[in-house]
N, C-alpha and C positions, 0 to 999 in steps of 0.2 A: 616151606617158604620158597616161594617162588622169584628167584634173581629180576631185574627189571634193568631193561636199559634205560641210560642216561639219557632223561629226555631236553636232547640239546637242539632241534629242528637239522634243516636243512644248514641252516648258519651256526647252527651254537658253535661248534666245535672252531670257530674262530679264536674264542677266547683262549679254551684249554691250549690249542696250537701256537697261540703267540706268546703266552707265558712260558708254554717247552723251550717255544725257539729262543727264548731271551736267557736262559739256562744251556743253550747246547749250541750258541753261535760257530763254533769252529768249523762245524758240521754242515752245517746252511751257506757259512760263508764258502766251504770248497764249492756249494751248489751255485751258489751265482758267480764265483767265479767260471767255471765251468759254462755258464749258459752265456754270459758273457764272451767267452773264447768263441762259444759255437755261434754265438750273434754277428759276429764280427765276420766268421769264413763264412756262412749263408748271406749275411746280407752282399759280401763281396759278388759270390754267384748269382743274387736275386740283381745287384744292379748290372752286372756282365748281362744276365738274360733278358732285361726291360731295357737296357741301353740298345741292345744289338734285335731287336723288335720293334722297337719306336723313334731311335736316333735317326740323323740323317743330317748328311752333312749341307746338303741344297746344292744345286746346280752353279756352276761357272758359265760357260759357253754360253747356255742357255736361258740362263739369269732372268731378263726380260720378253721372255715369254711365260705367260701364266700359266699355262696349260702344257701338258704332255704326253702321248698317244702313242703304246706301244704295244706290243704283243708279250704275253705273262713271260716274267723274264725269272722264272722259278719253276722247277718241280712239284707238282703237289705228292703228299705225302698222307696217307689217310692218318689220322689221330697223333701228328706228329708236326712237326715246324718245315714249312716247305723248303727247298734246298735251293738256292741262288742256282743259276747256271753260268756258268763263265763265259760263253759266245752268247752272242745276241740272236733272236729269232726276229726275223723281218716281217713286216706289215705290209696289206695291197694296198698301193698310192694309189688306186683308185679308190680309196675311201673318202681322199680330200674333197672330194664333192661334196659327201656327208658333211664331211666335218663343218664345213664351212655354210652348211644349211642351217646349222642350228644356233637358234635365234641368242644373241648375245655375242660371236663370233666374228672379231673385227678380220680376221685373217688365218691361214697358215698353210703351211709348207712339209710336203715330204723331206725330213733330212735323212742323207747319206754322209758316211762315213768310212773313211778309206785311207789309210797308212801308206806313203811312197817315200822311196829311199831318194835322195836326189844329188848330183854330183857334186856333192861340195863334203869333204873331210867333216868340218868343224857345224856344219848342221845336221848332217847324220840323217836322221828320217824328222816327216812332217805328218800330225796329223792333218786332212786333207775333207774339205764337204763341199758340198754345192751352197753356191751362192744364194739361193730361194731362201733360204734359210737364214744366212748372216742379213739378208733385205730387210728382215724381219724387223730386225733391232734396230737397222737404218743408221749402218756405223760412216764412218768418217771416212773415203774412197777418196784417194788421188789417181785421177782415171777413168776408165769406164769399167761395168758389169763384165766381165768375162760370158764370149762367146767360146761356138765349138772350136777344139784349138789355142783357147785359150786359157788363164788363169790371171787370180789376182792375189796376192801373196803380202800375208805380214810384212810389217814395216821393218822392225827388229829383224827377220830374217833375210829379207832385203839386203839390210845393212849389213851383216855379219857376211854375206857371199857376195856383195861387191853385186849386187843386181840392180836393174832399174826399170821403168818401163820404158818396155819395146823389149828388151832381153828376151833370148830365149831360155828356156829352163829346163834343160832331160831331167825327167822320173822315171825312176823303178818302180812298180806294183808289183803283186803276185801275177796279176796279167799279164806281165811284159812293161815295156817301156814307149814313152811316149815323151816328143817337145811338144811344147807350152809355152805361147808366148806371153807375156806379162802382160795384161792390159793393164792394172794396175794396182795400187799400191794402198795397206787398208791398217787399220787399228786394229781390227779383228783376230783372236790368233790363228795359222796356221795357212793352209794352202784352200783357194777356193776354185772352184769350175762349176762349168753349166752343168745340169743335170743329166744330161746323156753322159758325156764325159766322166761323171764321179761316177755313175754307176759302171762305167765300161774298166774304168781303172781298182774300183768292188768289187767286181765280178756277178753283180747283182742282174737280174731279169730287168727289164724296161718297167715293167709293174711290181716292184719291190722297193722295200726304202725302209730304213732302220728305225723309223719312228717318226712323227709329225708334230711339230711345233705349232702353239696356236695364240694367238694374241686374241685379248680381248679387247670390248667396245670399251673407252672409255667410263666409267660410273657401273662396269655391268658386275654383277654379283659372280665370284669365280666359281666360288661352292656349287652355286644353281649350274652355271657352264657345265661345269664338270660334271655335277649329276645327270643334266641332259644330256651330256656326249656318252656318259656309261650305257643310257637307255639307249640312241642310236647305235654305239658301240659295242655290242654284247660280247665280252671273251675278252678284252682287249684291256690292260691296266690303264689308266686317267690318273695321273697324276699329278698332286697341284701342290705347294707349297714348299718345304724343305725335301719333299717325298720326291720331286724332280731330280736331285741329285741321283738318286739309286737308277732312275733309267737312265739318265743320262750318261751315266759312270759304271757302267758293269761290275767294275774292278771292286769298287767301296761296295755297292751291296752285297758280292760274293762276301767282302772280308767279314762285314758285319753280320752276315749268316754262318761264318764259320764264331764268330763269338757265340751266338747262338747255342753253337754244338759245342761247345767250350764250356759255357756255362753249366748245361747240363749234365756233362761229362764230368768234373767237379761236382756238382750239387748231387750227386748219388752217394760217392764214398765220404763228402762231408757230413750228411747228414749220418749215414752211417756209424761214423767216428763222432761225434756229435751224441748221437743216441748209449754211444759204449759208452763215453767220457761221465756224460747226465750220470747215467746209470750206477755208473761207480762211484761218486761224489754221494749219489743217496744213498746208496747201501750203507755207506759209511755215516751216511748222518741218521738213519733207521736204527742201526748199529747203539749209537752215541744213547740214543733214547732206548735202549730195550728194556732196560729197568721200569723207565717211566711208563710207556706204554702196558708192559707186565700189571704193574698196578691198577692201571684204567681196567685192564680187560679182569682186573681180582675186582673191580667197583662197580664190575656192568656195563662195562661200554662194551659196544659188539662191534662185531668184527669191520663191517660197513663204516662205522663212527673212526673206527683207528684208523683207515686208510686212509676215510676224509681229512682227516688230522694231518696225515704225513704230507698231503697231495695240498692240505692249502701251506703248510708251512715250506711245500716246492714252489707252488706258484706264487707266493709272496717273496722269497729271495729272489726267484727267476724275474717277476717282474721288475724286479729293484733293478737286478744286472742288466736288463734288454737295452736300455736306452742308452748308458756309456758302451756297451757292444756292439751295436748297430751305428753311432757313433763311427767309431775304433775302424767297421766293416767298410765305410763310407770313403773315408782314408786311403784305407787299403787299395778299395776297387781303383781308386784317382790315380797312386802309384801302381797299380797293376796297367791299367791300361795305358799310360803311360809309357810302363818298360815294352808293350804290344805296339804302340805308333813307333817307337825308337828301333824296332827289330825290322817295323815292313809289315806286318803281320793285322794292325790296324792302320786306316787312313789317321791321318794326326790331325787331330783339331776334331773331334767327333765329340759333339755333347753327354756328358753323362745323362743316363734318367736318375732321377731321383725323386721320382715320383712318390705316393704314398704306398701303390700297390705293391712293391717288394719288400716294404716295410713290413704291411700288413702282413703279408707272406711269411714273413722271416717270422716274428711275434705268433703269429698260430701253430704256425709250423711246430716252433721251440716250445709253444705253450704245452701244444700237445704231446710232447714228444715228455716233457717234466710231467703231465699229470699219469701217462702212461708207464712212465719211469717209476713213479713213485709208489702208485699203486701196485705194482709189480716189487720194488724193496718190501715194502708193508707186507705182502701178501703173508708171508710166514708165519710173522709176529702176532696178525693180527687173527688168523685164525686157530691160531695154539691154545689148547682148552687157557682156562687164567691160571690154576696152581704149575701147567708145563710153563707157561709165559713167563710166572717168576721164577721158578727153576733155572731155567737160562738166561736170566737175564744177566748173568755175568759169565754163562760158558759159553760157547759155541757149540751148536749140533754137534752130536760126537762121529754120526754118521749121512753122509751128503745123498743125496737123491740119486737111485738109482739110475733112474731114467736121464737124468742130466748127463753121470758119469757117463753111462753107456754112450748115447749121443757124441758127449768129446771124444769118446774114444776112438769112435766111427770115424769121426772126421778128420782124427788125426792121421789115421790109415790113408781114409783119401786124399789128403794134403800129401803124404810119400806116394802115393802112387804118381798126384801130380806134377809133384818133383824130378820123377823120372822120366815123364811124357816127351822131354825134348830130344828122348835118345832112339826114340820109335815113331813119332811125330813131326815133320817136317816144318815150317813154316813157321809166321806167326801167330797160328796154334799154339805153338812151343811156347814161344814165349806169356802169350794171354794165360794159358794154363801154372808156366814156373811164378808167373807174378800172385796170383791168384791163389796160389798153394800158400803162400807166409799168411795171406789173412785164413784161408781156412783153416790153417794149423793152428793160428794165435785164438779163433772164436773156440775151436776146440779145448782146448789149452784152458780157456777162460771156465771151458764147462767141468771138467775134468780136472781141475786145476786143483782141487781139495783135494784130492783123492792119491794125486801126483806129488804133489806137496810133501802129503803126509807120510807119503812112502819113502820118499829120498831123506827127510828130517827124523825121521823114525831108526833109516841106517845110519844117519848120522847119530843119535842119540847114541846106538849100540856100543858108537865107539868112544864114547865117552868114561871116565876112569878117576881115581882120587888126584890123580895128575894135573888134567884141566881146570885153569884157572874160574875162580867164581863165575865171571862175565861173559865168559863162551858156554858153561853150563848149562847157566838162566838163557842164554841167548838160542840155543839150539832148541834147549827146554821149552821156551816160548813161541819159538815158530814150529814146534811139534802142536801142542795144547792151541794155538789158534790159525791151523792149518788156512783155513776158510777165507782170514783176513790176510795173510801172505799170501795166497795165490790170489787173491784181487790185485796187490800191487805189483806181484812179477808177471800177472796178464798184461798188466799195462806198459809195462816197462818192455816186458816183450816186445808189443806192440812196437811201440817207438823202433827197438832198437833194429824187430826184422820190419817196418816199415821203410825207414831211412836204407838201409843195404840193398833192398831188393831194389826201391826208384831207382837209385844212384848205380846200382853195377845193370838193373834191366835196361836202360837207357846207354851206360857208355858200351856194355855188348852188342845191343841193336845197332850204334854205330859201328864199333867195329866188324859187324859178320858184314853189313853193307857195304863199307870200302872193301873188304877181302874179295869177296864177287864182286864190284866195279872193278878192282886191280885186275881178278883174273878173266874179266871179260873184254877189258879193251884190246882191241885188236887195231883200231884206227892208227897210221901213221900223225894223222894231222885234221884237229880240226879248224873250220871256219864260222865263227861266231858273227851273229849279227844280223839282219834282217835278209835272209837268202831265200830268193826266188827259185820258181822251178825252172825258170833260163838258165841262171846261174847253175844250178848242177849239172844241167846237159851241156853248157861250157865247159865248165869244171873237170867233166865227166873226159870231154873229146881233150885235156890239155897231156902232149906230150909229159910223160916220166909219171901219170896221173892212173890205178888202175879201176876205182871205183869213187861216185863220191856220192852221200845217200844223205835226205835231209829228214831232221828230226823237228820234231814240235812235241813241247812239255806240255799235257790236256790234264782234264778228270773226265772221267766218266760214272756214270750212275747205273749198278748191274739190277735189273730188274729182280724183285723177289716174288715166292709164290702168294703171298698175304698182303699185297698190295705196296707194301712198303720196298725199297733202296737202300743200298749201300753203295758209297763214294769209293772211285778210289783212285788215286795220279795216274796219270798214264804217257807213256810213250808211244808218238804214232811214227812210221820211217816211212820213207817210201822203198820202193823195190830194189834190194838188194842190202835186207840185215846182217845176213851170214853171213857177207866179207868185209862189216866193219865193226863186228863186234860177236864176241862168243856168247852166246848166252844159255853156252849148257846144255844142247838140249835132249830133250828126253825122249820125245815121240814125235811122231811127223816130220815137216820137211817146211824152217821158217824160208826156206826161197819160193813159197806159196803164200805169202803175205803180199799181198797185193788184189785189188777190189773190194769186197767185200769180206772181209775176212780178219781173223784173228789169234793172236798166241796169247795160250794162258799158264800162268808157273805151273811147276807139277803139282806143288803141295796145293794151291787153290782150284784146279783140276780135281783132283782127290775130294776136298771139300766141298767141291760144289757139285759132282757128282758129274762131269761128264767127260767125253774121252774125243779122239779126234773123229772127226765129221759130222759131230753135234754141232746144235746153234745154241746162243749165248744171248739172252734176252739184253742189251741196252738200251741208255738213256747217253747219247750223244751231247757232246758239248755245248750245243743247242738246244736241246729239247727232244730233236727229233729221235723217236723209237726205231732202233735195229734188231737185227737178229743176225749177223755175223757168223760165219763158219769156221768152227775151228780148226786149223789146221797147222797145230805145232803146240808143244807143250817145251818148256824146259825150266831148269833148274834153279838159276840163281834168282829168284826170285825178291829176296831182298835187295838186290842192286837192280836190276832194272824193274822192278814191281809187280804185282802181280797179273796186269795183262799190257800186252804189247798189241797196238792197233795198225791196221797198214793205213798209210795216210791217205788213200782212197774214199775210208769213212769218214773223214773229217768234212763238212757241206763246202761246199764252192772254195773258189783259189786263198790260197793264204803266204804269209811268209814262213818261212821256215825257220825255228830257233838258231839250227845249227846244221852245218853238213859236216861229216863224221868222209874222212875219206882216207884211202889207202894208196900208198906209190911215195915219192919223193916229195920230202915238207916242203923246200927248195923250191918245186916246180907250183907247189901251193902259193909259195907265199908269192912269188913270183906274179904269178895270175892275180891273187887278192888282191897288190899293189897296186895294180891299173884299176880297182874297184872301190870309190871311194866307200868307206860305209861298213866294211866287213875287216875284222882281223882274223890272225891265222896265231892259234898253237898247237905244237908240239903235243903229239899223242890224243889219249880221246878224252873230252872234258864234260865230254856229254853221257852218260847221266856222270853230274860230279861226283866225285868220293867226299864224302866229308870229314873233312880234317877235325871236326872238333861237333858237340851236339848240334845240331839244329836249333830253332831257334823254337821250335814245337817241341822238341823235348828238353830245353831250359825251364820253359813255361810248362811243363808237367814236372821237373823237376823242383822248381819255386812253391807249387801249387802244393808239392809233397812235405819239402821243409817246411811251409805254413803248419800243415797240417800235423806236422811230427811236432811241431814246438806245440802245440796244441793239446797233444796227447802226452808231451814231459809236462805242460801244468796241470794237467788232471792227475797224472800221476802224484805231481809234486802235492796238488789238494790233498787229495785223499792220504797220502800219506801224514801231513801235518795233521790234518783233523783225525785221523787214528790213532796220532801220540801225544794227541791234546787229549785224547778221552783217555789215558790210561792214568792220568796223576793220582787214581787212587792205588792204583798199585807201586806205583814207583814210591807213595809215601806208605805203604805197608813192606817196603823193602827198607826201605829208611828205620821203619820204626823195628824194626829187628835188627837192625846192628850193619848195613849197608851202606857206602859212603858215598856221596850224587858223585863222585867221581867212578865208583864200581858201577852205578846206575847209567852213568853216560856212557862209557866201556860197555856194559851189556848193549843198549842200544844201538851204539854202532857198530857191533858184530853182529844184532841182529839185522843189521841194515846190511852189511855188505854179506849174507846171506843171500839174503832175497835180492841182491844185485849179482848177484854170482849166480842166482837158478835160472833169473827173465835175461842176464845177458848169455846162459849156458840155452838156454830157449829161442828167443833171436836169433844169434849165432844161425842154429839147427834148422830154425826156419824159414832163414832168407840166403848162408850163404852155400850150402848144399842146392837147392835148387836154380842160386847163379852157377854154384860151379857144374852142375849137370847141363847148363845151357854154353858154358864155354866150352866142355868136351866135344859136347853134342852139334854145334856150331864150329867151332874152330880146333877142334884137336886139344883143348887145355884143360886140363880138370883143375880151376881154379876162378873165381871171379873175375871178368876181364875188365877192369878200368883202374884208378887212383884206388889200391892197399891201405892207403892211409887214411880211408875213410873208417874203416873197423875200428880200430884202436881208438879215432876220435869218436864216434858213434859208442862203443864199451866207452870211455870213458868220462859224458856224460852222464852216460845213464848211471853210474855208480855214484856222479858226484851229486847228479837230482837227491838219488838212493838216501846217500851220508846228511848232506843239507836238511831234505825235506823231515827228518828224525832226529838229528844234531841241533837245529836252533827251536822248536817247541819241546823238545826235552830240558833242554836249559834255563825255559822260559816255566816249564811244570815245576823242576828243583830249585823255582828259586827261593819260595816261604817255606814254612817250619813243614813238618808233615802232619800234624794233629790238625790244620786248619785244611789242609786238603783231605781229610778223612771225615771230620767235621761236617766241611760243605758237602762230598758228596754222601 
């Protein structure tokens, strides 16, 4: 007689699946909780990524004009999100003839833009454009138009420095300085002048201009303007609507490029932990049915039918959870960026998207991720002949897959090797590697985990004797006999606990090795903070008791790769003469050749990137524009002043200087600075700062982590409630031989703080050994370097998840007679 499958179609197995489910809720319920968790930290990343893509906060200054004409103010990046640039790339103002050809085009103008420091204490610096531009809007002037020589100046700034027209007004530029006489007096904000003039105080060419403003004809169609000027325009950004703020404001579209990389940097290890979390929830609800399933596959169901069974009765709880998850995600993202406008980090007041497409995103994603999930629990169960299928359907394999073990094992080896990397590897190499090592120890762990298990519960058993109490007997006894289902939950507990140690001490190390190189590299007497020109240093420079005074600017640069693609990274540029106002270690070459052309790179990113001195260094300039830079110095402390140091040579035309870092007598500094409205003076060198406390980027990777750690204690916590939901036949066959639910709760929670004792002996091993390799390795400490008191809190969650998640559904199984639980199941 020949078996026959259950002919159920592509749908039958709807039915058999929801009648399981309605029998084995506790199972299904960790599953949507779970997808729910993971709906909630994807949809946060899906709206960080569609926000910082399509937001835009829209234009000020520029308000009333419709149109705006600049040159592409981003890197492109092949198969990747183009990268903001932080300086502006200029446009030929001899384009405004085009511009103003094309039909629908009431008007516009080259504007310039230009920053001047100007004599007055309590105003400090002004931004500063040519007047062709403010004409545009046709603001409100008490006065006339500003000629050569002249300017016409905010009203409120006016008033605050006691000016009027006819005044004269000194400015500082990066060019130098120049009087300005007031013609007169405007609503508009900041400082205005004739276009020769802004450009000469820019430092801009005669045919350069940082973008063109364009009004239209009243009644005319903006969309069509604009599509005509891209066609005139070819290369050039056009932009019209909210999208004007991003050229107008360098500042906001870098930030919202950097959410960009935020987002995605997050959405990798989310989904990751996301897929672990799923995963583990359905094992356990595979688990809960293996009886049931056993029996299908003794009636003919094949192997195909069973997995479809497990995979609709995932995508039926998962669908249930997505919509209060995504929800919950929507929340989140509101106060996440929130706490991002309050650091500096986002412009404040920037629209969320909330669009449908990260929705959609989120729901496919997860979708796919549970049918994936599920079909992979099933796999075992469902191709197990039917008399092995009900065989097991109340043991656990007695022995685990080879191929699994081997694998954990592999990679627990590599996880120590990584661990050690920061003792022969410089840089942060060190640290990407010591982070890197707790998760691949913990995926091992996970694979390996049976086999580990059952070893160390097996020595324990040995020592067991007529002495030990019933309830550590049975408890030891039990996490021997079901190896399989204890190392799923000390993988996860794991998880969490070397999760949470390694963010928390990788981050407060990364601060401290930083300050320790800034501490042992300043060498500056005194610096001078504030908008400093290159006059001011050769002042600075000639002031009696004064021996050097060098100025610095905080940049990024973008280091060209060989596959098309960039990597970012801060930068410091000085001008001539580093080595007498700051040590910076070094290794090779000679940084008093920093000047022109030219560049120092740390040793360890040397190393890494393969080249030595008198090599060239592919860049992408703060502008846009492509270098090739000579290197000529390499040194050490790389974590405090970055991994390359630029001469400020490369930096395109005049600018102000952050900071001048100088050497000789504060005294004779501060002195000099007095007479200069605009600039203070401290004590020692402030430039690059030390950080007293994390950054406001590794808060926000911190936050990002305890999201995601509280995320992996309730998968934890699921799975463990739904594993001691399904045991109430055994607890009432302990019962029914002479066991008291008080001896039954007793076992339990020794079996529980077992398996809190192996994932916190696991954690521990795999997050603070390779902090404490990175504080030797770093700083002389063999020990975690930040807040101690994190462990102890970190262990003693995770034990109380442990007791909890096994103490109140044990309570909840002993609560009726035992015949009815033996009965049902």
């Amino acid at each position: 007689m020949t078996r026959r499958s259950i002919p159920t179609g592509r749908l039958g197995m709807a039915g058999p699946s929801l009648h399981m489910a309605r029998r084995r809720l506790p199972g299904l319920v960790a599953v949507g909780l779970a997808v729910a968790g993971g709906a909630a930290l994807v949809t946060v990343a899906a709206v960080l990524a569609e926000t910082g893509l399509t937001s835009h906060l829209g234009p000020q200054r520029l308000a009333d004009t419709e149109v705006l004409v600049a040159a592409a103010q981003s890197h492109p990046v092949p198969e990747d999100v183009d990268i903001a640039l932080p300086d502006r790339e200029t446009v030929d103002a001899g384009l405004l003839d085009t511009v103003t050809a094309v039909p629908g085009v009431a008007a516009a103008a080259a504007d310039i833009t230009f920053t001047v420091r100007i004599d007055d204490p309590a105003a400090g610096t002004l931004e500063g454009h040519n007047w062709d531009t403010a004409a545009l809007t046709d603001p409100a002037l008490d006065g006339e138009a500003p000629g050569p020589g002249e300017t016409v100046l905010d009203t409120a700034t006016a008033e605050a420095a006691g000016l009027a027209v006819g005044d004269t007004l000194q400015v500082t530029a990066p060019t130098g300085t120049a009087d300005l006489t007031i013609a007169g007096l405007t609503d508009a904000p900041g400082l205005h002048t004739d276009a020769a003039t802004a450009r000469a105080l820019a430092g801009l060419d005669p045919d350069e201009a940082d973008l063109i403003a364009v009004r239209t004809e009243p009644g005319a169609d903006t969309e069509a303007v604009a599509d005509d000027l891209r066609v005139a325009l070819p290369g050039l950004d056009v932009a019209t609507g909210d999208a004007r703020g991003d050229v107008e404001r360098l500042s906001e579209a870098t930030a919202t490029g950097d959410l960009v990389a935020l987002a995605f940097s997050m959405g990798g290890t989310i989904v990751l932990l996301v897929g672990f979390i799923i995963a583990g929830a359905l094992a356990v609800a595979v688990a809960n049915q293996r009886r049931d399933l056993a029996l299908l596959r003794a009636v003919g169901a094949t192997p195909r039918q069973v997995r479809r069974l497990i995979a609709t009765q995932a995508t039926a709880a998962a669908a249930i959870a997505l919509v209060p998850g995504m929800a919950a995600g929507h929340l989140l993202a509101g106060a996440f960026t929130g706490f991002l406008a309050d650091s500096g980090m986002l412009p404040a007041g920037l629209p969320l998207a909330r669009g449908p497409i990260g929705a959609l995103a989120t729901a496919v994603l997860l979708l796919l991720t549970v049918q994936i999930a599920a079909r992979g629990a099933s796999m075992r169960a469902s191709r197990l002949p039917a008399t092995a299928a009900v065989a097991e359907s109340r043991v656990e394999p007695k022995t685990p897959a080879r191929v699994r073990t081997t694998i954990g094992i592999l990679l627990l080896a590599a996880a120590g090797a990584q661990s050690l990397l920061p003792l022969a590897v410089p840089g942060e190499t060190a640290f990407i590697s010591a982070v890197t090592a707790t998760l691949t120890a913990v995926i091992g762990f996970a694979l390996a985990g049976p086999v580990l298990v059952g070893l160390l519960t097996r020595r324990a058993a040995k020592r067991l004797d007529h002495r030990t109490p019933a309830p550590m007997w049975l408890a030891v006894k039990n996490n021997r006999a079901y190896a399989r289902r204890t190392a799923g939950a000390v993988a996860v507990l794991a998880l969490a606990v070397g999760l949470t140690i390694t963010q928390v001490f990788s981050q407060t190390t990364y601060t401290e090795v930083t300050a320790a190189e800034i501490a042992a590299g300043a060498a500056a007497d005194a610096t001078v903070t504030g908008p400093v020109a290159a006059a001011d240093l050769a002042a600075l420079g000639e002031e009696p008791g004064v021996d050097a005074a060098v100025g610095v600017a905080q940049t990024s640069v973008l280091r060209a790769l060989g596959d098309g693609g960039v990597e970012s990274f801060p930068a410091l540029a000085f001008t001539p003469g580093v080595e007498s106002v700051a040590d910076l270690g070094a290794a090779e070459g000679d940084l008093s050749n920093l000047q022109g052309e030219t560049v120092a790179v740390s040793a360890a990113s040397a190393r890494l990137w393969g080249i030595d001195i008198g090599d060239r260094v592919d860049l992408v300039l703060p502008n846009g524009t492509e270098a090739s830079p000579e290197v000529v110095a390499t040194y050490e402390r790389g974590f405090g002043f970055g991994s390359i140091v630029l001469a400020a040579d490369l930096l395109d035309g005049p600018r102000f200087y952050d900071a001048a870092l100088v050497t000789g007598d504060p005294e004779a500094v501060s002195a000099w600075a007095a007479g200069t409205p605009g600039l203070a003076v401290t004590t020692g060198a402030a430039v690059p700062q030390a950080p007293g406390d994390m950054t406001p980027d590794q808060w926000i990777s911190l936050m990002a982590t305890l999201a995601m750690t509280g995320y992996v204690l309730l998968g934890t916590a699921n799975s463990l409630i739904a594993a001691t939901s399904r045991r109430r036949t055994e607890f009432a066959a302990l019962r029914a031989v002479g066991a008291t639910p008080r001896q039954v709760r007793s076992m339990v929670t020794r079996e529980a703080l077992v398996t809190a004792a192996i994932a916190v002996g696991a954690g521990l091993a795999f997050s603070v050994l390779p902090m404490a390799v990175l504080g030797l390795g770093f700083l002389g400490k063999p020990w975690p370097q930040g807040p101690l008191w994190v462990i102890p809190l970190t262990v003693g969650v995770a034990v109380l998840i442990a007791w909890a998640a096994t103490a109140i559904p044990t309570r909840r199984a002993l609560a009726g007679p035992p015949t009815a639980a033996l009965a049902v199941d």
